[in-house]
C-alpha positions in Angstrom: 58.3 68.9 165.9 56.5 67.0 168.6 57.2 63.4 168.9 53.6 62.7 168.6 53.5 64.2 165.4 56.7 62.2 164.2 55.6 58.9 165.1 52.0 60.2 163.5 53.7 60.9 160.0 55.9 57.4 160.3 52.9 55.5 161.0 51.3 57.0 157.3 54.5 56.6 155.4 54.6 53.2 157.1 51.2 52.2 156.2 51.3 54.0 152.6 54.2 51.3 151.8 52.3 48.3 153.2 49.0 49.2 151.6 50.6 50.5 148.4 48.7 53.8 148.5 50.8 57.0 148.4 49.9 59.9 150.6 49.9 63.3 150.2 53.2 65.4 150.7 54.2 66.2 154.0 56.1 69.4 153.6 52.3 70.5 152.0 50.8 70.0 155.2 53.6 70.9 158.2 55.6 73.7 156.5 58.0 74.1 159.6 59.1 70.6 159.3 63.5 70.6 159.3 65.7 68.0 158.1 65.9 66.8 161.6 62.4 66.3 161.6 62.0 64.1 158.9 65.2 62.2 160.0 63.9 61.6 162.9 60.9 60.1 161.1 62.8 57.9 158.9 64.3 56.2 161.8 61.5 55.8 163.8 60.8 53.3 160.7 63.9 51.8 161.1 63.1 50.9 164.1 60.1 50.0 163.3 60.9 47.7 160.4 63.7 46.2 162.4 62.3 45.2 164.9 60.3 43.2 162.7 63.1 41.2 161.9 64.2 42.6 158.7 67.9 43.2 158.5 70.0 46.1 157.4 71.7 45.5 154.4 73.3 49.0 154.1 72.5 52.3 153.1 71.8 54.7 150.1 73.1 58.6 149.4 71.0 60.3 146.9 70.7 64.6 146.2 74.2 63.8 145.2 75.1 65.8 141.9 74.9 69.7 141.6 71.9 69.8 139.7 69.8 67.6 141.7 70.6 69.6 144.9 70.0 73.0 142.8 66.7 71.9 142.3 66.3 70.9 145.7 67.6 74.3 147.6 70.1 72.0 149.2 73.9 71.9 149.6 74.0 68.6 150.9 73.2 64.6 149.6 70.9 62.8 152.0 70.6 59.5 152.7 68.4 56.1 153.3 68.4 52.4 155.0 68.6 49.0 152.7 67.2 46.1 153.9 67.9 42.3 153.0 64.6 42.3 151.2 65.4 44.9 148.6 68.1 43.2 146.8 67.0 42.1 143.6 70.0 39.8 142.8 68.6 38.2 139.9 67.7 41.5 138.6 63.9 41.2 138.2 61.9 43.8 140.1 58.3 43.1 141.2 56.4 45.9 140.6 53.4 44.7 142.4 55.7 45.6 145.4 56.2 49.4 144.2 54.1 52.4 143.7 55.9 54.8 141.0 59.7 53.3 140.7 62.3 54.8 138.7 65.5 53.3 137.9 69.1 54.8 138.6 72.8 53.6 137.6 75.5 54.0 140.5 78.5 52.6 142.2 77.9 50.6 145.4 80.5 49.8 147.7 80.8 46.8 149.9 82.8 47.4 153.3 85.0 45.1 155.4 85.7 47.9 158.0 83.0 50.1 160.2 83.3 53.7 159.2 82.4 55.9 162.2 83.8 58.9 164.4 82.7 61.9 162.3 85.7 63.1 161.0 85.7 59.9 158.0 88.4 61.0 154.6 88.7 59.6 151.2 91.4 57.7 152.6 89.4 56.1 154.9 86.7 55.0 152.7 89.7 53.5 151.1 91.0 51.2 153.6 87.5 50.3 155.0 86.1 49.0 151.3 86.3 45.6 150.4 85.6 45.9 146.8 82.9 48.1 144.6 80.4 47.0 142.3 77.7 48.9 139.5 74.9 48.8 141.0 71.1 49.4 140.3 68.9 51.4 142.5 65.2 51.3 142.3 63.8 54.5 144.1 60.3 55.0 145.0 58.1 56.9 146.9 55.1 56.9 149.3 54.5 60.4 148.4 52.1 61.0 145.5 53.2 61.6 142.5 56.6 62.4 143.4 55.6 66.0 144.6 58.1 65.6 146.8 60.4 68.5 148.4 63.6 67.3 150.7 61.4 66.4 153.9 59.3 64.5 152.1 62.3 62.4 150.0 64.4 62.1 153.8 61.2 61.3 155.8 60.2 58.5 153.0 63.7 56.7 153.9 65.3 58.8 150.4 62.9 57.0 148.7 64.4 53.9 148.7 63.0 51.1 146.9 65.2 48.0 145.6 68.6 47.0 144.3 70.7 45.2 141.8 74.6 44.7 142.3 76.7 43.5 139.7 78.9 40.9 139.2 81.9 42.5 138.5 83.6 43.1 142.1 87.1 45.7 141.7 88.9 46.8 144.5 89.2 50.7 144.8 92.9 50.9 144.0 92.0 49.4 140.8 89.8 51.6 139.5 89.4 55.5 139.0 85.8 55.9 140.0 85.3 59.9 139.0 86.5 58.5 135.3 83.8 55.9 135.3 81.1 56.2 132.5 78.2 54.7 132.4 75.1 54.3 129.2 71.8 53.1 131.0 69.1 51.9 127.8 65.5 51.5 128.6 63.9 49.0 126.1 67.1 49.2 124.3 67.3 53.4 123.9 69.6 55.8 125.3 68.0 56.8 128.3 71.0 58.6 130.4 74.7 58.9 130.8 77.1 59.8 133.0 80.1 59.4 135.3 81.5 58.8 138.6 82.4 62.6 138.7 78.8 63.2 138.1 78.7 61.8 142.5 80.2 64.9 144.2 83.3 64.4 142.3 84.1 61.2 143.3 82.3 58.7 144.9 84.5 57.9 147.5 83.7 61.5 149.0 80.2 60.5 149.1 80.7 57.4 151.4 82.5 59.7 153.6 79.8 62.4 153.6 77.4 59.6 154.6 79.5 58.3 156.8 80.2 61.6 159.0 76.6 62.6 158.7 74.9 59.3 160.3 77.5 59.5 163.0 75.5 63.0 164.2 72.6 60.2 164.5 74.5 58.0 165.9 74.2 55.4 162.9 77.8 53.7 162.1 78.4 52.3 158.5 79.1 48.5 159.0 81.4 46.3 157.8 79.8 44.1 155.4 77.1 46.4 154.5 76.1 47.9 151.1 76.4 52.0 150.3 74.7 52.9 147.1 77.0 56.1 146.5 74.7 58.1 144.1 73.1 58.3 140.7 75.2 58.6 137.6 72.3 60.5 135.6 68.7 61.2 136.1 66.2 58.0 136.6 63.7 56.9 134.3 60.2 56.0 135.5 59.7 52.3 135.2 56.9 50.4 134.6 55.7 46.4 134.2 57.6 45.0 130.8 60.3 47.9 131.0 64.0 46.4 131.2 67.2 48.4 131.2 70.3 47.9 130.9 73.7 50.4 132.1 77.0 49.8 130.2 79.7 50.7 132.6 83.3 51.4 131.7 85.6 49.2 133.7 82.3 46.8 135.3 80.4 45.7 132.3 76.5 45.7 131.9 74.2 45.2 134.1 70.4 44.4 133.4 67.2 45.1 135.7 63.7 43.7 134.1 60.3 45.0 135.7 57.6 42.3 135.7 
């Protein structure tokens, strides 16, 4: 694809977030569009957003269990940016702010070394986290309705939306992250479940994914940032008055409340 076209389809999915008006899918309208393609328009509004003095908090995986990517046609997760201004720390999400959010339980990690090079193992994800935390993630998306194939999900920065970390910080040696379970409630019923083996296998295997993937983009995971490492279960649409909870096995409960 042309780089006029990319920076044509950045500037809508920039606008679409501004103005709160979703657009229609992109794959509908350019059906030779790659992966590369809507990468490359994802970054251009990284850039963009960046330059704007918002800061890069750290970055999302999602397409990361083996239904997911079934229903996808994929083989492979794919990722998004987080910025400073997505994290929700006190756990209440605006929804003024979104268009069609749902809600997602994960593990996030928090790193104290860079992870870069391309050729990133488990046991490097090990020695470059600091600690991990459950975690919230908010997705969202600038397409309508969600008819969204993988272009349109990589294009719309993986429809990232906000976040939630918890409180409870454990550091990887601690902790068996495949064995982690996890209950999210919405309004107080059962609304999913899962595990950490529910995140291709292990969550640790995720980070590295990400990890050797950006550095084909050039992008280097940074000390001190935040990786969401993938959804536990399938997320629940939220709406204004919704809360949630996610009982997790080893971190304790979290709590997100949409007002």
């Amino acid at each position: 694809m042309d780089q006029q076209k990319i920076a044509a389809y950045a500037e809508e999915l920039f606008m679409a977030e501004r103005n709160r008006a979703a657009v229609p899918p992109l794959s509908d309208r350019e059906s030779t569009m790659t992966v590369d393609d809507a990468y490359q328009i994802q970054l251009a509004n990284i850039r963009r957003v960046s330059a704007m003095g918002h800061v890069i908090s750290g970055k999302k995986i999602g397409l990361t269990s083996p239904g997911i990517q079934k229903q996808f046609g994929v083989n492979e997760p794919d990722y998004g940016h987080l910025f400073a201004a997505m994290d929700c720390t006190d756990g209440r999400i605006h929804t003024g702010d979104l268009l069609k959010p749902k809600i997602e339980g994960e593990i996030a990690f928090v790193l104290k070394a860079d992870l870069s090079g391309g050729a990133i193992t488990r046991e490097d994800v090990l020695r470059a986290t600091d600690y991990v935390v459950a975690a919230f993630e908010i997705v969202d998306s600038r397409v309508a309705d969600w008819k969204i194939k993988l272009v349109d999900t990589i294009a719309d920065n993986a429809s990232s939306g906000r976040y939630v970390l918890g409180t409870v910080k454990l550091r990887l040696g601690d902790v068996e992250l495949p064995s982690v379970t996890m209950r999210l409630y919405k309004n107080g019923s059962l609304a999913g479940e899962g595990s950490g083996a529910a995140v291709l296998g292990d969550p640790c295997l995720s980070v590295a994914w990400l990890a050797n993937r950006l550095w084909g983009y050039g992008v280097t995971l940074k000390a001190g940032e935040v990786i969401l490492s993938g959804a536990f279960s399938a997320a629940p649409e939220a709406v204004k008055g919704d809360s949630f909870t996610a009982e997790f096995s080893s971190f304790g409960t979290i709590g997100a409340e949409f007002v």
